[in-house]
C-alpha positions as CSV (number, residue, x, y, z in Angstrom):
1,X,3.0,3.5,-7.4
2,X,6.1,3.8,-5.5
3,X,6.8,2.6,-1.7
4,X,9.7,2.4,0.2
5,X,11.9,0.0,-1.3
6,X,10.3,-0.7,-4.3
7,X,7.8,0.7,-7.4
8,X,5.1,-0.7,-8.9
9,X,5.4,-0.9,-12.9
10,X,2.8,-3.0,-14.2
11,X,-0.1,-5.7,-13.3
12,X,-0.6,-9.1,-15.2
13,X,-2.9,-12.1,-14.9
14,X,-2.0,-13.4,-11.7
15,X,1.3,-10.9,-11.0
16,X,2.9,-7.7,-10.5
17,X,6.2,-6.4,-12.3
18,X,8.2,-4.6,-9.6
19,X,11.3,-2.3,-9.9
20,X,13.4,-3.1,-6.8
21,X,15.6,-0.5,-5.3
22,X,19.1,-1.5,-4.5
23,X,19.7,-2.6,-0.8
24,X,16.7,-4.0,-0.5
25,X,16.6,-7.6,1.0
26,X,14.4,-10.3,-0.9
27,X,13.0,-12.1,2.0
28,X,13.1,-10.9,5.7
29,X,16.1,-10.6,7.2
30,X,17.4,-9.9,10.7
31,X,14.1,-8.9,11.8
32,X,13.6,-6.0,8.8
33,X,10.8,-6.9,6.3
34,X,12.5,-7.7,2.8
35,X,10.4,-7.3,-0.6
36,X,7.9,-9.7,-0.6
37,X,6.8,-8.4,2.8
38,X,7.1,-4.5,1.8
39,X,4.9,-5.6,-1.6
40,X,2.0,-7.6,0.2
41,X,1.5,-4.9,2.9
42,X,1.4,-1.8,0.7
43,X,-0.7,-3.5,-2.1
44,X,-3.1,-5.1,0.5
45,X,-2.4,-8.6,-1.0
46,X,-0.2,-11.7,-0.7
47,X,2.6,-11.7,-2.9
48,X,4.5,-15.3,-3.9
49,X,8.3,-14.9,-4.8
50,X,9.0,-16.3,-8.4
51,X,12.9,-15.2,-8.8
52,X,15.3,-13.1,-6.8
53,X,17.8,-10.7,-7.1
54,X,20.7,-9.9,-4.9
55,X,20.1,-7.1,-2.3
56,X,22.7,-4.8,-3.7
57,X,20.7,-5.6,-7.3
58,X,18.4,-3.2,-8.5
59,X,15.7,-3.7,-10.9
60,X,12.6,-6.0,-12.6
61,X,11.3,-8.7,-10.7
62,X,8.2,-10.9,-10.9
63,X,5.7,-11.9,-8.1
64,X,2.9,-14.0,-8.5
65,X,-0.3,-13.1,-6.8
66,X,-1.6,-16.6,-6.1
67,X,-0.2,-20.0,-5.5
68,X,-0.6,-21.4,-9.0
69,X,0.6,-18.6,-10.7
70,X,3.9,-18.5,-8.8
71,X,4.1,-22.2,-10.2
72,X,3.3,-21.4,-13.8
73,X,6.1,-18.4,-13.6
74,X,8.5,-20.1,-11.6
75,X,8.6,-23.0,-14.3
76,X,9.5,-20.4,-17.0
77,X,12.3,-19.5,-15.4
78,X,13.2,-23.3,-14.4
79,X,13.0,-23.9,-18.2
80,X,14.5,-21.0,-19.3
81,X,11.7,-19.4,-21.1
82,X,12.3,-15.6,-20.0
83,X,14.2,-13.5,-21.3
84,X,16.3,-11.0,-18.8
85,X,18.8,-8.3,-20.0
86,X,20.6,-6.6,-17.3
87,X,23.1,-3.4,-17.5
88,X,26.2,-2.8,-15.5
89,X,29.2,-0.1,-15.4
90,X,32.5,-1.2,-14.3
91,X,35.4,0.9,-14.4
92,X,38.1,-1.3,-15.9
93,X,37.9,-2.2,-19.6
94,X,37.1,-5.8,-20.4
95,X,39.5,-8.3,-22.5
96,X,36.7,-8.8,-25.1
97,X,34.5,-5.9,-26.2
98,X,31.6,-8.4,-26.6
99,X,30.7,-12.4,-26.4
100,X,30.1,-15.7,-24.3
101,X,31.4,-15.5,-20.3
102,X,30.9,-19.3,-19.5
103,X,32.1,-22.5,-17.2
104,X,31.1,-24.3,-14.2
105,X,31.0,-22.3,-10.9
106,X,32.5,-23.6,-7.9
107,X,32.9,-22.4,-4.3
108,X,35.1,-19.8,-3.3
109,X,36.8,-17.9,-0.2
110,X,34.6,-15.1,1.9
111,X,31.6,-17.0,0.1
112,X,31.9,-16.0,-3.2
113,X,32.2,-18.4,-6.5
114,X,34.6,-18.5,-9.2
115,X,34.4,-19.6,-12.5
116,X,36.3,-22.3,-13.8
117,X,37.3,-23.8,-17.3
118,X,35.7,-27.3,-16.9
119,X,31.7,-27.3,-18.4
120,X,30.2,-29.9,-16.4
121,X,27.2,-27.7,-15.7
122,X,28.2,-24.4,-17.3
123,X,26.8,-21.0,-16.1
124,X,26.5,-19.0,-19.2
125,X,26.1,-15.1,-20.2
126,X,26.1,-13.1,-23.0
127,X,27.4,-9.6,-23.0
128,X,28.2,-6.7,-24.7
129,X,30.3,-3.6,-23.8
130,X,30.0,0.0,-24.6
131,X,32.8,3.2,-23.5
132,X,30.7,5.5,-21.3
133,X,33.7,7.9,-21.0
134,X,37.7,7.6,-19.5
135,X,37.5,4.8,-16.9
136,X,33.8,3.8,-17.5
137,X,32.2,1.5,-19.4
138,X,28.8,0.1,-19.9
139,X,27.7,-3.5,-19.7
140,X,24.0,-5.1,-21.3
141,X,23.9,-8.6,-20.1
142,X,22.1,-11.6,-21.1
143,X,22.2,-14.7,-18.9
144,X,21.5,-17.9,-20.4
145,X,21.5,-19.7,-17.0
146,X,20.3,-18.6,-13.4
147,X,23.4,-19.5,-10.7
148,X,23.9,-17.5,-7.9
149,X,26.0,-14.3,-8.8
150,X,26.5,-15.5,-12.3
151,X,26.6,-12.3,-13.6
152,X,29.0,-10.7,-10.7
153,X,31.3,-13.8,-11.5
154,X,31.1,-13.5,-15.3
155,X,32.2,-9.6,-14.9
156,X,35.3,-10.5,-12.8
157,X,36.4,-13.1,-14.9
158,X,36.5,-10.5,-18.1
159,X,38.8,-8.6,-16.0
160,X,36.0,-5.7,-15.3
161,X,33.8,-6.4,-11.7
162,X,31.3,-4.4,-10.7
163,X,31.4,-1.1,-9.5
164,X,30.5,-1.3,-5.9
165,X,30.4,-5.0,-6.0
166,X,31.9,-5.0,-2.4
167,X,32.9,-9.4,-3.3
168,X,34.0,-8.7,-6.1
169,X,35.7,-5.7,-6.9
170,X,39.2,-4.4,-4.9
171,X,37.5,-1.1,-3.5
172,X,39.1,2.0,-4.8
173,X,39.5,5.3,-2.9
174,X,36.2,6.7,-4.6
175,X,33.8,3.8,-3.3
176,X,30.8,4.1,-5.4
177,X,27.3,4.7,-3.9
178,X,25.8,1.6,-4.7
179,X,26.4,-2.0,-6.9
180,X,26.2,-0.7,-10.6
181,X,23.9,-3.9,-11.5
182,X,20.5,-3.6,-12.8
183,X,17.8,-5.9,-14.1
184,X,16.5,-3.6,-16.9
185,X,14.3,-5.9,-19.2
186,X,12.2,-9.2,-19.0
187,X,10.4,-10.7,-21.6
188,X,8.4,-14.2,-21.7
189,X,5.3,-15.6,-22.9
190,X,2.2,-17.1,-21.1
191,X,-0.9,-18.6,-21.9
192,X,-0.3,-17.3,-26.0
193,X,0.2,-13.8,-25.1
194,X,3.9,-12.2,-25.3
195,X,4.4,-9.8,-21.9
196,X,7.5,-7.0,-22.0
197,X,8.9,-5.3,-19.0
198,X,11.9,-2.4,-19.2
199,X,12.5,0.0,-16.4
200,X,15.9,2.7,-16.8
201,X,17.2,2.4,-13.4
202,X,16.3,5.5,-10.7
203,X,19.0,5.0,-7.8
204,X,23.1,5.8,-8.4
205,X,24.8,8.8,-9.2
206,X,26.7,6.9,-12.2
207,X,23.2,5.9,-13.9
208,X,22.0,9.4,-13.6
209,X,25.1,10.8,-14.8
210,X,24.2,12.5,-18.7
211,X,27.5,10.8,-20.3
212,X,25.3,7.7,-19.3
213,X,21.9,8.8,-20.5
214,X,23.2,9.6,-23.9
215,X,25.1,6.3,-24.9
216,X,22.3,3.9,-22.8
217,X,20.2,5.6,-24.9
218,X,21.9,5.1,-28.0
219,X,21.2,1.5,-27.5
220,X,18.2,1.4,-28.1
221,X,15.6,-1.9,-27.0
222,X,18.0,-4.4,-25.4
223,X,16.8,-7.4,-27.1
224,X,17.4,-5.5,-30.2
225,X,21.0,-5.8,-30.1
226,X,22.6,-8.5,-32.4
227,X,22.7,-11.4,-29.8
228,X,23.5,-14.2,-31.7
229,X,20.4,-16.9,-32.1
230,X,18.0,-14.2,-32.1
């Protein structure tokens, strides 16, 4: 089912997997109905937020269909039982191919955050990188924590931000079309039985590009990868 804003990928006990379109705000803002809102009204239902994403963020989110469901969710993510893999494109190599991004994040200028070397409560993130092709290159993502723009942060301190992330990367003559982030997979258990979401993203020309298609695809299952602990 697809709406504006949004598609419907799967139903669980108690919630709905959604695949977010890029722009989209989470909650209501400035008098436009964000997400939640756009959900309940095309599926007929109340919808309860679990996690976010940014609004320039595309990809997988969780909402719970009742109260006590949201709780039972939310405390997965509060304890760090699900699994998320994003991917992101960024047009300036990184200074490691692959490894750990992490530090305490602290308040910066034009309210962003920057990440600093002390590890009083660290923000953490896995990654590794892939060449797409001359000046692009493909990022898969884990985060081991859940800070605000952790992973935008943990891109511009490997020396590659986000194409399109308009905080965080110097724009360039040939401003992309959108913020090349993208929650692709989430994984978590509940109540004994193991639930699996992955959704390619649909929107940006970059993402649709074949050059793209053929080494994302390579990749195979994100959670595959060799992450270490796994």
């Amino acid at each position: 089912m697809v709406a504006p804003g949004f598609s419907l990928v799967a139903e669980g006990p108690g919630f709905l997997v959604v695949d977010k379109d890029p722009g989209l705000d989470f909650h209501d803002c400035d008098g436009r109905p964000g997400l939640c809102t756009l959900a309940g009204r095309h599926l007929g239902q109340p919808v309860f937020p679990v996690h976010r994403l940014d609004k320039a963020t595309s990809g997988l989110l969780l909402l719970a269909t009742d109260r006590s469901r949201a709780a039972d969710l939310a405390a997965l993510f509060r304890e760090r039982l699900v699994e998320k893999f994003y991917i992101a494109l960024s047009d300036s190599p990184p200074r490691r191919k692959q490894g750990l991004v992490q530090g305490d994040m602290v308040r910066s200028r034009r309210g962003t955050w920057k990440l600093t070397r002390t590890m009083e409560r660290p923000a953490g993130t896995r990654f590794f990188s892939f060449s797409v092709g001359p000046g692009l290159r493909l990022f898969v993502l884990k985060p081991l924590t859940g800070r605000t723009h952790q992973l935008r942060v943990a891109m511009k301190s490997l020396g590659s931000p986000i194409l399109g992330d308009e905080l965080y990367h110097p724009r360039v003559p040939d401003w992309p079309d959108r913020m090349y982030l993208h929650a692709h997979t989430l994984r978590f258990y509940l109540e004994g039985a193991e639930f699996g979401y992955a959704c390619a993203p649909r929107v940006g020309k970059l993402f649709l590009e074949e050059r793209f298609r053929q080494v994302f695809g390579s990749l195979g299952a994100l959670e595959a990868l060799p992450w270490p602990g796994r």
